[in-house]
C-alpha positions in Angstrom: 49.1 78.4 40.6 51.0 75.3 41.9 54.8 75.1 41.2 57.7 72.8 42.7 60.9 74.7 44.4 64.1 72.8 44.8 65.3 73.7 47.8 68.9 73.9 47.2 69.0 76.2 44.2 69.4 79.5 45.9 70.8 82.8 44.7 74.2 82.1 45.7 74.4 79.5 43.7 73.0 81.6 40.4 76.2 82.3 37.8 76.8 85.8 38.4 75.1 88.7 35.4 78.6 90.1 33.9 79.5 86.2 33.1 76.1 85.9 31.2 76.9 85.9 27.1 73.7 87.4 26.7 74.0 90.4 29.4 77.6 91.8 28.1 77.5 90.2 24.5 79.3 87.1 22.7 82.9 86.3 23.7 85.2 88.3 21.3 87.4 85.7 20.2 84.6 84.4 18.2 83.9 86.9 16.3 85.8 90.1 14.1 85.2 93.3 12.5 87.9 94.7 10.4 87.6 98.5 8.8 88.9 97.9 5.2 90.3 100.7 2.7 91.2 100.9 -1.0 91.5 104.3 -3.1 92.0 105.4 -7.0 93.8 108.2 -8.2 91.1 108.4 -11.4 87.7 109.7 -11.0 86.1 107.2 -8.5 82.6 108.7 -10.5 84.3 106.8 -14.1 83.2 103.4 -14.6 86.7 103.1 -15.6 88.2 103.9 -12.9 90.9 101.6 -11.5 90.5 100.2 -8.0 93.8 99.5 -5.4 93.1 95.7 -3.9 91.1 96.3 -0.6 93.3 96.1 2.3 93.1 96.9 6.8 93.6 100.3 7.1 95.9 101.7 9.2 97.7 104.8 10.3 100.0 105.9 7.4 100.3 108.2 4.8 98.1 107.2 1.8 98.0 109.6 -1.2 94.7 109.0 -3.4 92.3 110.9 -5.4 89.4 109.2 -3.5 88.6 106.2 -0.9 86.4 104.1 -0.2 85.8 102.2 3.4 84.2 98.9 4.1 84.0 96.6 7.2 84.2 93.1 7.2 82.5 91.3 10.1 83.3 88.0 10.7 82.0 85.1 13.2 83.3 81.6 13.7 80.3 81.0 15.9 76.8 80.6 13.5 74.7 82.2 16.8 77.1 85.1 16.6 77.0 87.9 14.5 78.7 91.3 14.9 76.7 94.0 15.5 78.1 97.5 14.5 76.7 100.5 16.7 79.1 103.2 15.1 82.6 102.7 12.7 84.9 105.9 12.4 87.9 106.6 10.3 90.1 110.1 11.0 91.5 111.2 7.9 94.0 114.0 8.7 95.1 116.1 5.6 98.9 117.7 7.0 99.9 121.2 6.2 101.7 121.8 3.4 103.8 124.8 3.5 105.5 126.7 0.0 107.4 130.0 0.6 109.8 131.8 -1.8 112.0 134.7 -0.9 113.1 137.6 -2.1 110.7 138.0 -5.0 110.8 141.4 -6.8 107.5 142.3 -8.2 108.0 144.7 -11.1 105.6 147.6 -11.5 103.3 145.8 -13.2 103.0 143.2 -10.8 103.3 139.4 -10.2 101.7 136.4 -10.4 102.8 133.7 -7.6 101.8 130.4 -8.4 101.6 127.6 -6.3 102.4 124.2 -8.0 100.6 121.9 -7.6 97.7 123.8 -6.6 96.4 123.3 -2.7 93.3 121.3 -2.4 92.2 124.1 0.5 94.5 127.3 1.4 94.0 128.6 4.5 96.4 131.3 4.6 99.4 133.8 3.2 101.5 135.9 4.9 103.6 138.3 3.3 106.7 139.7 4.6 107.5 143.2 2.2 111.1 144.4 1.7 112.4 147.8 0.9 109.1 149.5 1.5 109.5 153.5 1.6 107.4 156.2 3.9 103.9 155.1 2.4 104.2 152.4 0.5 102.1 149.6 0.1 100.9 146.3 -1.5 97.6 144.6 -2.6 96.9 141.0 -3.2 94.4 139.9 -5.5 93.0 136.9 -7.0 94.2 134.7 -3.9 92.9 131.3 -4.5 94.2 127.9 -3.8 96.3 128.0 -7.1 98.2 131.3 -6.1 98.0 135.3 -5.6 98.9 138.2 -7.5 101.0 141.1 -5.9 101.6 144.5 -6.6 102.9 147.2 -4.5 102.3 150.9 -4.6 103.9 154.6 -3.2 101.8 156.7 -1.0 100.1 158.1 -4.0 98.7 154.6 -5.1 101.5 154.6 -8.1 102.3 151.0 -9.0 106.4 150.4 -7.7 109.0 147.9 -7.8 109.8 145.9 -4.5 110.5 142.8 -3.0 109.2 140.6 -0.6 109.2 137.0 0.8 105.7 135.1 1.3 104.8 131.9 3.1 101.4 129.9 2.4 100.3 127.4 4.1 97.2 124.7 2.8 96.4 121.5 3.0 96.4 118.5 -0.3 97.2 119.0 -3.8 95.2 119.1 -6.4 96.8 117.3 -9.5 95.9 117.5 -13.4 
């Protein structure tokens, strides 16, 4: 094979690779990707359920029954286009903490509710007052709407006492 060579073209001259568009991607004031979020405190599963506008998300507290995520790519370049590799969103639920405090629990025992319900509980401590030699308590029916006490003597006889409680979860689950 025959080619020409023009003599003065040399490397040196050659732009160098990290200022190539194609070798580290278009220049980013041409294009956009924005992560959008709206939410609905119906049943997003209704076909009646009701919509907020959508709008950027961004850290800050938004209370919803569900949400939905989009991204909007943009490109003021027609050769352009955004190309998404991976989006993420962190959604941290806080903890929500109830407590009450010296709660007597007759001998037949109590019910503690917690209202609203948690969406997730991940724990109760309980804190008894008043206990004699051998005394005792058991907690049943623990679940993320509350937990029943009842405390006990040595020989398993139901008792009256008191006692403080702390629960800690996460959400709320509303009617």
């Amino acid at each position: 094979s025959v080619y020409g060579q023009k003599l003065d073209e040399t490397m040196d001259k050659w732009p160098l690779l990290i200022d190539l568009d194609g070798m580290v991607g278009a220049d980013p004031s041409k294009w956009n990707a924005v992560m959008e979020i709206r939410t609905t405190d119906d049943d997003p599963d209704a076909s009646e359920a009701v919509w907020t506008d959508w709008h950027e998300a961004a850290t800050g507290d938004v209370a919803a029954r569900a949400y939905q995520m989009r991204l909007q790519l943009s490109s003021i370049d027609e050769n352009i286009t955004p190309i998404v590799a991976r989006a993420e969103l962190t959604v941290d639920m806080p903890d929500r903490i109830l407590s009450g405090n010296n709660i007597v629990v007759p001998v037949a025992g109590k019910r503690i509710g917690f209202d609203p319900p948690y969406y997730g509980l991940t724990g109760v401590s309980i804190s008894a007052q008043g206990l004699r030699f051998g005394d005792f308590y058991e907690i049943a029916n623990k679940d993320e709407s509350g937990f029943d006490i009842v405390f006990k003597d040595q020989s398993g006889t139901p008792v009256e006492r008191s006692f403080d409680y702390v629960a800690v979860g996460y959400g709320k689950v509303h009617a």
